[in-house]
N, C-alpha and C positions, 0 to 999 in steps of 0.2 A: 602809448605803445603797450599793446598786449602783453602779459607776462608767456615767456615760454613754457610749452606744454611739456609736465615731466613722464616719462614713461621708466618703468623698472623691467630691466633685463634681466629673466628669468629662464633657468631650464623648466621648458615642460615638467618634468618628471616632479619636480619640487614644485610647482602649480597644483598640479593635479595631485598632487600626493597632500597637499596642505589644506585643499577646498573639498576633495572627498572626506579626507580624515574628521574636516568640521560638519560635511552631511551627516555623515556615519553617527560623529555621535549626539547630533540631533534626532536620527530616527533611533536610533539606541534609545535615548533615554526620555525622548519628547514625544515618540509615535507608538512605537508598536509593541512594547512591552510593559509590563505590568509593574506596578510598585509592591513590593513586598508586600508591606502595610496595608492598605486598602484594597488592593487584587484587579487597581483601576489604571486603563490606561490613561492618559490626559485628555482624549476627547471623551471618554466615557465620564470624568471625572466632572469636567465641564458641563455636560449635558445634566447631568443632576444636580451639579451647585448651580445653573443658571434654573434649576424647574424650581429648584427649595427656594431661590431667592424668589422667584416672580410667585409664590405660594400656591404653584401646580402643583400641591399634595395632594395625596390621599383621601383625604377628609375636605377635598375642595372637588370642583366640577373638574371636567374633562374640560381641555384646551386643545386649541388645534396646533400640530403637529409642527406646521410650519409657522407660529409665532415663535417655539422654542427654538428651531431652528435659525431663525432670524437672530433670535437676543443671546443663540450661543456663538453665533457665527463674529456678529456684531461687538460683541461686547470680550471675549476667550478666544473663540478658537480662529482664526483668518488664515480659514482654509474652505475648499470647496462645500457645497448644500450636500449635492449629495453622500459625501465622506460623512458627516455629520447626521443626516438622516439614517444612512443606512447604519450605523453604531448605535441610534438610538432604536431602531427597529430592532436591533438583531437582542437588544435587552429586554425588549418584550417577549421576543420567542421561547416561548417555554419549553419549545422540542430541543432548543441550543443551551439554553438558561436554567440551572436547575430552581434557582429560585430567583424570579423575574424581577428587575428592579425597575422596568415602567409596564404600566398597563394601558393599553392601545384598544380604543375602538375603531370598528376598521377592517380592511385587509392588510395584515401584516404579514403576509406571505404564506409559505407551507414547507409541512414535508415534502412536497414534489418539486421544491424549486421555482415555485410561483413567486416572481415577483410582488411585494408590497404594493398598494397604490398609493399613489403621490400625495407628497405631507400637506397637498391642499386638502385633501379629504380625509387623512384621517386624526385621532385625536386623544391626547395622551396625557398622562397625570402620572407620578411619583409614584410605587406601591408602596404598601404599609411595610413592608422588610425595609426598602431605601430611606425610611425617615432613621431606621438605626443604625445606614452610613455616616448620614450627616447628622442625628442627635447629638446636640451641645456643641455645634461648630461655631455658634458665636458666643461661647465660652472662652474666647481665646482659647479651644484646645489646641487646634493646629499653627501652625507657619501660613501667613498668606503674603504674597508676591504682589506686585502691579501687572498690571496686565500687557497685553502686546503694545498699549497705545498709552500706559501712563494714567489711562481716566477713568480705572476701576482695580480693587484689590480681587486676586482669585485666591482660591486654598491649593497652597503644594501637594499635601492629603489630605481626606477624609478623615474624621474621625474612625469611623470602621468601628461600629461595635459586636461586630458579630463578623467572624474570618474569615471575607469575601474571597480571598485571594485562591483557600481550597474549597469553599465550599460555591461556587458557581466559575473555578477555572477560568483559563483565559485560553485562546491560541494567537501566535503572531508571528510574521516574518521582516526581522530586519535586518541591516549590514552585518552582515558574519554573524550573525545570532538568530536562532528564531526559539519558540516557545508553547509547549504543547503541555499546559494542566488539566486533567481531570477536572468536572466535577463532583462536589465528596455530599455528602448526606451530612446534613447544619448539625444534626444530633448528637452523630457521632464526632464529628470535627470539634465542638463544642467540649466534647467528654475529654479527646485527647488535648486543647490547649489547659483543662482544669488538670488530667492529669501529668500535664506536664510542669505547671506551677506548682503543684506538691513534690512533685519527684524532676527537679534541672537535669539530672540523669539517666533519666528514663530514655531507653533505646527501643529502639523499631520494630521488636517482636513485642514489646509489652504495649508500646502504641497501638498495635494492629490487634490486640485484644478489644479496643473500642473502636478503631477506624477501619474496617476491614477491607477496604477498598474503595476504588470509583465507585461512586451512585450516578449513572446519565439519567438526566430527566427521561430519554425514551425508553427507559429499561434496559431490555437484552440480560445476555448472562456475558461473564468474564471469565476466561478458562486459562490460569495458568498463575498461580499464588506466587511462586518464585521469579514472575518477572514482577509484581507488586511490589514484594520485597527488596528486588535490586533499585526499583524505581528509590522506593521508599529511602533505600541507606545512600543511592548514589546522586540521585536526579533522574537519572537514562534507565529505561527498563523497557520491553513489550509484553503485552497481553495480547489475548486474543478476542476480541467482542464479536459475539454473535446473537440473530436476534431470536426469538421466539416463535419455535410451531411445534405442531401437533400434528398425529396422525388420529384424522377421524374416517369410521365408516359411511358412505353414504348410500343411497339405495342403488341394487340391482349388484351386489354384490361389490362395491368399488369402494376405495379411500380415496381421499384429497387430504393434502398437506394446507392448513391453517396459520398464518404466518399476524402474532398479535404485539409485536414488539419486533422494533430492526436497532442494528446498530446505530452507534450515536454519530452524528453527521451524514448517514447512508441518506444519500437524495432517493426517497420512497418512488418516483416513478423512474426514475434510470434503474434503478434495479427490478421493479415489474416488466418495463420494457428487456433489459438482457433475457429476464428469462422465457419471457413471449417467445424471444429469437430463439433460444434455446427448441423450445417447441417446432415453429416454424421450418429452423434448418434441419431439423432431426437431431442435432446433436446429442442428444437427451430424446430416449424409448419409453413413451408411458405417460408421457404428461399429454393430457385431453385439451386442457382450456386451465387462462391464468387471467384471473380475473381480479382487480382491485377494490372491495367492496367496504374500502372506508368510507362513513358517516360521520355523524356528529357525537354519536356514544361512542367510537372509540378506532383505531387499525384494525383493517382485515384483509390480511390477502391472502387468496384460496389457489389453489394450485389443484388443480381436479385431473384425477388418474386416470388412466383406462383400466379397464380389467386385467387382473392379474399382474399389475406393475407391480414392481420391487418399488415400496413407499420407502423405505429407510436409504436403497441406494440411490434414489432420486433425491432425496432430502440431502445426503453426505454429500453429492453431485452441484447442486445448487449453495452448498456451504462452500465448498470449494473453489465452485466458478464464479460464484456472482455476489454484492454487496451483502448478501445475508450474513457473511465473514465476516469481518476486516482483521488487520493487525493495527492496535493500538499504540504507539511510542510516545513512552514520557518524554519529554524535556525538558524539566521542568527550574524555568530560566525565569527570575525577576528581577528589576532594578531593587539592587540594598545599598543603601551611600551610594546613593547617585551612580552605581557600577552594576552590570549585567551579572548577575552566580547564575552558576547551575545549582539548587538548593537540595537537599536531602529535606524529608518529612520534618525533623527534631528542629534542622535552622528554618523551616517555614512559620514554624509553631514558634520558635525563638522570639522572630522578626515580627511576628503579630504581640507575642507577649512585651515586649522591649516600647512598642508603640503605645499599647494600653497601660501602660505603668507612665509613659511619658503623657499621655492624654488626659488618663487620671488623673494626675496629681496637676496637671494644668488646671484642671476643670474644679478639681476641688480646691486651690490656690484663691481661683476666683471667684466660687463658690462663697470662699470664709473672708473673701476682702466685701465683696458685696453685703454678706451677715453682718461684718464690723461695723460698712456704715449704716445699714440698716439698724444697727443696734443703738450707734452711736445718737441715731434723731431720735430714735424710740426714747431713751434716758431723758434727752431734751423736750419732747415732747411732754412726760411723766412730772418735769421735775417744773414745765411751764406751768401744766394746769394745778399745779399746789402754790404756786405762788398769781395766779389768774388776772385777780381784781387789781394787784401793781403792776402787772405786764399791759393790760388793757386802759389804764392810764396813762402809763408810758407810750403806747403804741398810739392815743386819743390825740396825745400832745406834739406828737411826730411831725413833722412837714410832708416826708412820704416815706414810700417803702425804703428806700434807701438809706434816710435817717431814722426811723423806726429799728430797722437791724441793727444799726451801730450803736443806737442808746441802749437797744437791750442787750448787744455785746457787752457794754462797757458797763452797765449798771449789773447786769447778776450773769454776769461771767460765762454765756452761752457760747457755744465756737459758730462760727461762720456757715456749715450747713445747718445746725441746730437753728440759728436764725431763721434763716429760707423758712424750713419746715413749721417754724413758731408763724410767722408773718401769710403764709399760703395757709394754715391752718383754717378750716372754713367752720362754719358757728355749731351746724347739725354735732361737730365733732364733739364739745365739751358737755355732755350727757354723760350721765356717770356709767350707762351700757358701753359707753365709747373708751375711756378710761379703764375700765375693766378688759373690756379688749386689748387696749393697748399692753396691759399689764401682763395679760396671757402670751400675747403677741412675742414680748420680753423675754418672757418666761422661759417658749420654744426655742427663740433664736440664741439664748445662752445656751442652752442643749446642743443646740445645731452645730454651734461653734466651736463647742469641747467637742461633738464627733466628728468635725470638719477635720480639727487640731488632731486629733489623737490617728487620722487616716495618714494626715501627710508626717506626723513622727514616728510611724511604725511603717513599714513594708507587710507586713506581714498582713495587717490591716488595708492596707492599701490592695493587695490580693486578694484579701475575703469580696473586699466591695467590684473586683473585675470579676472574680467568682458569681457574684449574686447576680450581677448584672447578665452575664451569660448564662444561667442558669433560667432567668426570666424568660430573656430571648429563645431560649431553646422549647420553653413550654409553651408562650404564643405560637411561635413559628415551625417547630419541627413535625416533619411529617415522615411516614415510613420509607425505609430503602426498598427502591423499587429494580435495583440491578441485582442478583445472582451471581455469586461469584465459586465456581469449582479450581479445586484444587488443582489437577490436569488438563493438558490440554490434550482434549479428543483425534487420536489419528485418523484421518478420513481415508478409507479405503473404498475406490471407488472399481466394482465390479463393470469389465468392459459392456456385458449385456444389458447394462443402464445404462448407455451410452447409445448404443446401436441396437437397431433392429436386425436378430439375426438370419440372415438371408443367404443362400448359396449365388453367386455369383461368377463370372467369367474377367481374368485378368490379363491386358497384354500391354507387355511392354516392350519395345522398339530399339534397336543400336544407337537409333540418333536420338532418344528420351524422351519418345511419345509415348503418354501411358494414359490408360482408362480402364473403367471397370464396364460392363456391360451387363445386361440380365440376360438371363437363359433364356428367356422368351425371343429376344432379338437376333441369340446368337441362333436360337432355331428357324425362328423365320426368314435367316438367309441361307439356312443348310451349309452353316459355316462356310459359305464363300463371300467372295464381294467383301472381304478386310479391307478397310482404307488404310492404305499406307503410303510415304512418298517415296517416289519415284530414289532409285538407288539408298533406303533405307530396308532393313528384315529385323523380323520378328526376333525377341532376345526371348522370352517367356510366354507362354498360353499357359492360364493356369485357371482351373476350377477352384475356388477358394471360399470362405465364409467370411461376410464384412468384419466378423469381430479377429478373422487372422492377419497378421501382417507380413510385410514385403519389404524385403531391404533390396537394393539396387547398388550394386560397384561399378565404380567407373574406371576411365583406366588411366585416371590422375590419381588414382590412391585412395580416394574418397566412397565414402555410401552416404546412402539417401532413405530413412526409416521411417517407409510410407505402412501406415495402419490402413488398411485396406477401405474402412470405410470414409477416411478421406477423401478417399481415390476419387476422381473426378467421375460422373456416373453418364456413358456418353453412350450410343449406340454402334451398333456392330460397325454399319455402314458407314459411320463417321469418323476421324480422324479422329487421334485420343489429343489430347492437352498435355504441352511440351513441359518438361521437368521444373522448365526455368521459371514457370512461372509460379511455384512453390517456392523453389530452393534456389540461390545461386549457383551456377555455373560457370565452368573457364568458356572461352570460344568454342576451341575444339574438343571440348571434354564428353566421352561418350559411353553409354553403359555398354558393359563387357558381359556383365551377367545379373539373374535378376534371383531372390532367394525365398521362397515361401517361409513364413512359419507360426508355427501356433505355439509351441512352449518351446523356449531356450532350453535344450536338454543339458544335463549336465557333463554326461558322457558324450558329447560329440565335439569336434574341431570342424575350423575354416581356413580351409590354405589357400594362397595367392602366388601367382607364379606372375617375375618381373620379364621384362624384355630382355634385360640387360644382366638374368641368370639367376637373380633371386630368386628364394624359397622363405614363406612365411608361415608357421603355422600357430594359430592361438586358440584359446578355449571360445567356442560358439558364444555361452553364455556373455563374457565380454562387451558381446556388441548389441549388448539389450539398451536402449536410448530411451530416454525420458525427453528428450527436446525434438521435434517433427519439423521444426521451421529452418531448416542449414543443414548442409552437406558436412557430414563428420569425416575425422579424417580416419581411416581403414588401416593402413600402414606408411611410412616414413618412406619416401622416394628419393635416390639420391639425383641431381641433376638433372639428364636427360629421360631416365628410365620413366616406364610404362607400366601397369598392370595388363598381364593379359588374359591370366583367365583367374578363376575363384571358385573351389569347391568345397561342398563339408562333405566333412569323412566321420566313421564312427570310432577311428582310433583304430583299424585294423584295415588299412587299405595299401594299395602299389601306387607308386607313382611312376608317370612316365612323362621326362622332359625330352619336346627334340627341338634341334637348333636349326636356323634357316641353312646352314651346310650340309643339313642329311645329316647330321649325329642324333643317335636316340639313347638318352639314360635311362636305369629300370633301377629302385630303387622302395625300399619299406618305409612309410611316411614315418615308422618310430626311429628312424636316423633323424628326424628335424623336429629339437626339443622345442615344445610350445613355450610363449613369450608373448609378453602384455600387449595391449592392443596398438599402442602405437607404435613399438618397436620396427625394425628396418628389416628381421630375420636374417639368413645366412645365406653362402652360397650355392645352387642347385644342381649346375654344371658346368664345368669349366669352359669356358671360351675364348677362340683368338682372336685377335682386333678383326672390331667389323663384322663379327659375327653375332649372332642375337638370337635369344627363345622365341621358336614361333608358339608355341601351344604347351603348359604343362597339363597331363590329363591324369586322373585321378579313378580306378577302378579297385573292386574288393578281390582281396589277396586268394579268395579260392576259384576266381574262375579265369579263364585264357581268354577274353575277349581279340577279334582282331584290328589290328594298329593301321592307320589309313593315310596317307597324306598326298598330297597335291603340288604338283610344283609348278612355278612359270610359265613353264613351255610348255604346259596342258595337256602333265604324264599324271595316271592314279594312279598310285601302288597300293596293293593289300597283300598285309603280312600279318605270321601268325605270331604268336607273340613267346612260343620256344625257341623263335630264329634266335629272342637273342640271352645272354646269361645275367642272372638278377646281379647287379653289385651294390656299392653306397653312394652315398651321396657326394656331390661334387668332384667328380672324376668327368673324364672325357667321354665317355661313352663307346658307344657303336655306329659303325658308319650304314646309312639307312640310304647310298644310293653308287650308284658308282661313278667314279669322278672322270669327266669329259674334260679333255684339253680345248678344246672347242665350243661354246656356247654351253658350260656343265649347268646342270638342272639345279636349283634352289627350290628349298621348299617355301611353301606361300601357307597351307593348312597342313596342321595335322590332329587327326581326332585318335579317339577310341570307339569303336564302333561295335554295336549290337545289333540286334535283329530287325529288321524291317526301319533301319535309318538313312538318310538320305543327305549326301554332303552339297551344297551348291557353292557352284562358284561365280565370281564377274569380271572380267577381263577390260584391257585399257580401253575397250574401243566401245566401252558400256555393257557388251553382251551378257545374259546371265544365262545359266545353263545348271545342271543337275543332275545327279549321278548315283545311284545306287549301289556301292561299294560289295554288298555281298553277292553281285553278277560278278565281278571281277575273280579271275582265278585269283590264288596265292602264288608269291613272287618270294626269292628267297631277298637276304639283305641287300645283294651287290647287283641287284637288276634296278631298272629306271622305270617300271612297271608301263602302264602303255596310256598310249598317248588317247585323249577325250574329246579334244576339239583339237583344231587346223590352227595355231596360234601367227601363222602370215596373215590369214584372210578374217581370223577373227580376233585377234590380239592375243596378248599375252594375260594370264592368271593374275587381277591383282590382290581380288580380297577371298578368302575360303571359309565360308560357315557350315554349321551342321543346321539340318533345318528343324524348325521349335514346332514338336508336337504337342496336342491338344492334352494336358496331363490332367489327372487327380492326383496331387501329390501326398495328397494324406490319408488317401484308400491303398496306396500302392504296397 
């Protein structure tokens, strides 16, 4: 009978919480992060201890790609080919690597993002730097572990004789950790671990007198010392890396920008390709042609001007928008005791030094045990051939090797290796040239042993010899810093006229949020007629404008819309413009109330907004200068149901006149309504009874009498003048603007301020639209109903009333 099946009833929560926590810190500490000590991840570490064992050095041939693959996969790492290929590629790359620890014949990929080709065809060997990871590793320096299967030892680290960890960085991401090191220049890194074993105290301003910064193998310059510094004392810091150009002239009067260094990690064709786009869409005035003309001597990318471009604000333009930039951020995260730090410079340098004192003195341990015995047969050897001619009768009289050792143990007192070495002794040896060598031989190893002995009982001697040793390495191997590091980082101010080509243009925008820009050429060859518009939509703005001006748009949710004109969609007269929404979001029914040219935010002027629901807002212009293009920003604070219905700027010296849909008109000085930050809610305009609501506040300068218009329901226009009625302040009741009917009383639907040659239209429920010329009308005093414009039985009732939008220069005016 079977045994029963046991199962453990578990919450979720404690599963998942028990078997992630054991992933976690497998990739924590097995995958994607760096060990202090050697600057190696585990498959990195693998891929070199398996190339040093199979003796794919340096000073051997090239091997193909895919055996090492095989015997690291096979034997270390039992994990995917390609995880393992691509780790080992990316150590050959000298644009990612500052100092390469395999060397790859082959394609091993590129700055443009070129895949490698596959490890059947290409073929790789150890560089001459990696033989000073692993030198003296089967010195017992390190720890080594068994492997995933039991049937081979691996090393936990490297010996690391030179301090991979800053001087060719790492990056990684793993559970709740990730890890972002510089590469440092071997030189100077070198200079700082020496000065930092004379001086255990040494802080980060006196470090940074040798280490002054990242070195990236691709160059670039580093602009910003003070995030180095915080990197350096905290771990966390950014810089700014940018890469390298020039402004050269070329003929026929013209510059091109010369680009001979990019940032480190910048994929070189993604960023030639943005700035192609850059050219193509216009966004950028001035670039001719961008062309990529690296070869095998070196980067070149040329960026060719037209005549008379701004080369510096094309250049600040391209720093800005495209990889030529980046921001760099430290993180600079390794495993120490088995646990993820965030490290400062002084513990990096620590954690290296801590390791080579532990390495050393391993190596020298075994070093002077090896000397001993070597010493030990050497004496044996000296002290056989003085007594020769009784050994070789003893040895004559032997039965075998076996008993040969133990006669001559036990007759002259040899030990047990000394035997070996007497008995294997071969004839050429006992010539008195032989003898004398051995003597010599002696001689040294008794030196060697007292300098073995005198390293491992002083420290301080123990540091001289990690001193010499990196001192070596640094004059093989050090080569010049090739990144540029400034103090500041450069403000990039980018002139709009580098951006756009400046051109006079025509703008209209729509109630329901069609908007386009048009050229003069189109708007003339229709003789400005034939506007497409749709059906039960009008014009909110016509405005002759320059691409490099901008346009803000209010809706009447509360909201604007800060369109830089040469955004603007570029559509013809004849054609319908391009709906708002497909920039910016929108609510459903949300619809622009009015539209605002402008070329400089003055400082001296306001923008007021008048609610449904009686509000008054006014704020300083300058306010609503926006640096974001992509989202509807909010204009002012709506409470509930309330509306924006209209929005003007004033220069600080204007009237305002609110009227209500009951026929109240208030007259009022805009310096009664104190300005107030941009999103504030403002105050009250004029008082209202339930059910009643602002149709129109309108906004004129306090020295002229303009006259006052409005439009009601029943499709009566009144024009009045505007001493009908007496200025007061704000939020009061007003004046009554109609006179009140017991029977079907008039409500107002429009009311404007009217000037010279303006034209109010109106559309009623039954769809009709119609249009009225206010200044044919007489003047009417307050308490009349003014006269009636259309038949509202036979043509409906008034529902919407606008002023109609002429053809402006708003900035010749």
């Amino acid at each position: 009978m079977s045994q029963p099946e046991k199962y453990l009833d578990l919450p979720l929560e404690e599963v998942i919480g028990d078997r992630f926590g054991r992933y976690s810190k497998y990739i924590i500490q097995e995958r994607a992060l760096p060990d202090a000590r050697d600057g190696l991840k585990p498959v990195q570490r693998r891929i070199l201890y398996a190339m040093y064992e199979d003796k794919n050095t340096h000073d051997n041939h090239f091997r193909k790609s895919a055996k090492t693959v095989g015997t690291v996969i096979g034997n270390y790492h039992p994990h995917g080919d390609s995880s393992v290929y691509e780790a080992m590629v990316r150590l050959s790359q000298d644009w990612k690597i500052r100092n390469v620890l395999i060397e790859m014949h082959g394609n091993n990929g590129s700055l443009d993002g070129d895949p490698p080709a596959a490890m059947r065809y290409t073929e790789a060997r150890l560089s001459s730097i990696s033989s000073e990871l692993l030198r003296d590793i089967d010195k017992h320096t390190v720890d080594f572990i068994p492997n995933f299967d039991d049937t081979n030892d691996e090393p936990v680290v490297l010996p690391a004789k030179f301090p991979n960890l800053l001087v060719n960085g790492s990056t990684g991401i793993s559970a709740g950790y990730a890890t972002d090191i510089p590469p440092h220049n071997l030189a100077e890194v070198i200079d700082a671990v020496i000065m930092k074993i004379d001086n255990p105290e040494v802080n980060v301003q006196d470090l940074m007198t040798v280490i002054k910064g990242p070195d990236f193998p691709t160059g670039g310059i580093i602009q910003g010392l003070d995030g180095i510094v915080k990197a350096y004392e905290t771990g966390k810091g950014k810089v700014i890396v940018r890469g390298k150009a020039k402004v050269e002239q070329i003929r026929g009067n013209r510059e091109q920008i010369v680009i001979d260094e990019i940032p480190f990690e910048v994929n070189k064709a993604n960023m030639v390709k943005k700035m192609d786009e850059f050219r193509i869409d216009r966004k950028v005035e001035g670039i001719a042609e961008v062309r990529d003309e690296t070869d095998r001597t070196g980067l070149r990318v040329v960026i060719e001007l037209k005549k008379d471009a701004n080369s510096e604000g094309v250049l600040h333009y391209l720093y800005k928008n495209t990889d030529l930039q980046v921001t760099y951020h430290f993180n600079m995260v390794a495993i120490e005791d088995k646990t993820p730090k965030l490290l400062s410079l002084p513990k990096m340098l620590d954690a290296y030094i801590f390791h080579q004192k532990e390495v050393v003195t391993r190596q020298t341990t075994f070093e002077l045990k090896k000397a001993n015995e070597r010493s030990h047969i050497l004496e044996g050897l000296i002290k056989a051939i003085s007594i020769l001619d009784e050994l070789i009768v003893t040895i004559r009289s032997s039965k075998n090797k076996a008993d040969a050792k133990k006669r001559i143990i036990e007759a002259y007192d040899f030990s047990e290796p000394q035997a070996e070495a007497i008995v294997m002794l071969q004839l050429y040896r006992l010539t008195n040239t032989d003898i004398t060598s051995l003597e010599k031989e002696a001689e040294e190893l008794k030196k060697k042993i007292a300098e073995l002995e005198s390293i491992l009982a002083s420290e301080k001697k123990l540091f001289q010899t990690i001193k010499g040793d990196l001192k070596k390495i640094k004059k093989t191997f050090a080569d010049k810093r090739r990144t540029n590091i400034e103090n500041r980082i450069e403000e990039l101010k980018i002139d709009i006229e580098v951006m756009v080509a400046s051109e006079d243009v025509l703008v209209s925008t729509t109630r329901d949020g069609y908007i386009k820009r048009t050229s003069l050429r189109s708007y003339a060859a229709s003789n400005g007629k034939d506007f497409a518009i749709k059906d039960e939509d009008h014009l909110v703005g016509l405005y002759e404008l320059n691409t490099t001006d901008k346009l803000l748009l209010f809706t009447n949710k509360g909201k604007y819309v800060y369109l830089p004109v040469h955004q603007m969609p570029d559509i013809r007269w004849k054609d319908i413009g391009q709906h708002l929404s497909n920039i910016v979001t929108l609510e459903k029914d949300e619809t622009i109330i009015n539209c605002i040219p402008v070329r400089d935010f003055k400082k001296d002027q306001y923008i007021i907004f008048f609610t449904r629901n009686g509000m008054i807002k006014r704020s300083e212009w300058a306010l609503y200068d926006a640096q974001r293009h992509n989202k509807a920003l909010v204009a002012l604070n709506l409470k509930k149901d309330d509306e924006v219905v209209n929005v003007h700027i004033t220069n600080g010296h204007s009237d305002i006149f609110v009227a209500s849909n009951t026929g109240y008109g208030l007259w009022f000085h805009e310096s009664d309504v104190s300005p107030v930050g941009q999103r504030a809610a403002g105050v009250k305009a004029i008082q209202l009874k339930e059910k009643e609501q602002v149709i129109n506040g309108q906004v004129f300068d306090d020295l002229t009498e303009p006259s006052l218009v409005l439009v009601t329901q029943r499709g009566a226009c009144k024009r009045m003048k505007l001493n009908e009625f007496t200025k007061t302040g704000r939020a009061k009741r007003g004046s009554i603007m109609l006179r009140e009917l017991k029977k079907k009383p008039h409500r107002v639907q429009g009311f404007f301020v009217i000037n010279e040659q303006e034209t109010i239209s109106f559309k009623t429920d039954k769809g009709e639209e119609q249009s009225v010329y206010p200044l044919d009308l007489s003047s009417s005093d307050r308490l009349s109903n003014g006269s009636f414009v259309i038949d509202t039985d036979n043509q409906g009732e008034v529902v919407e009333v606008w002023k109609e939008t002429n053809y402006r220069k708003p900035f010749e005016e």
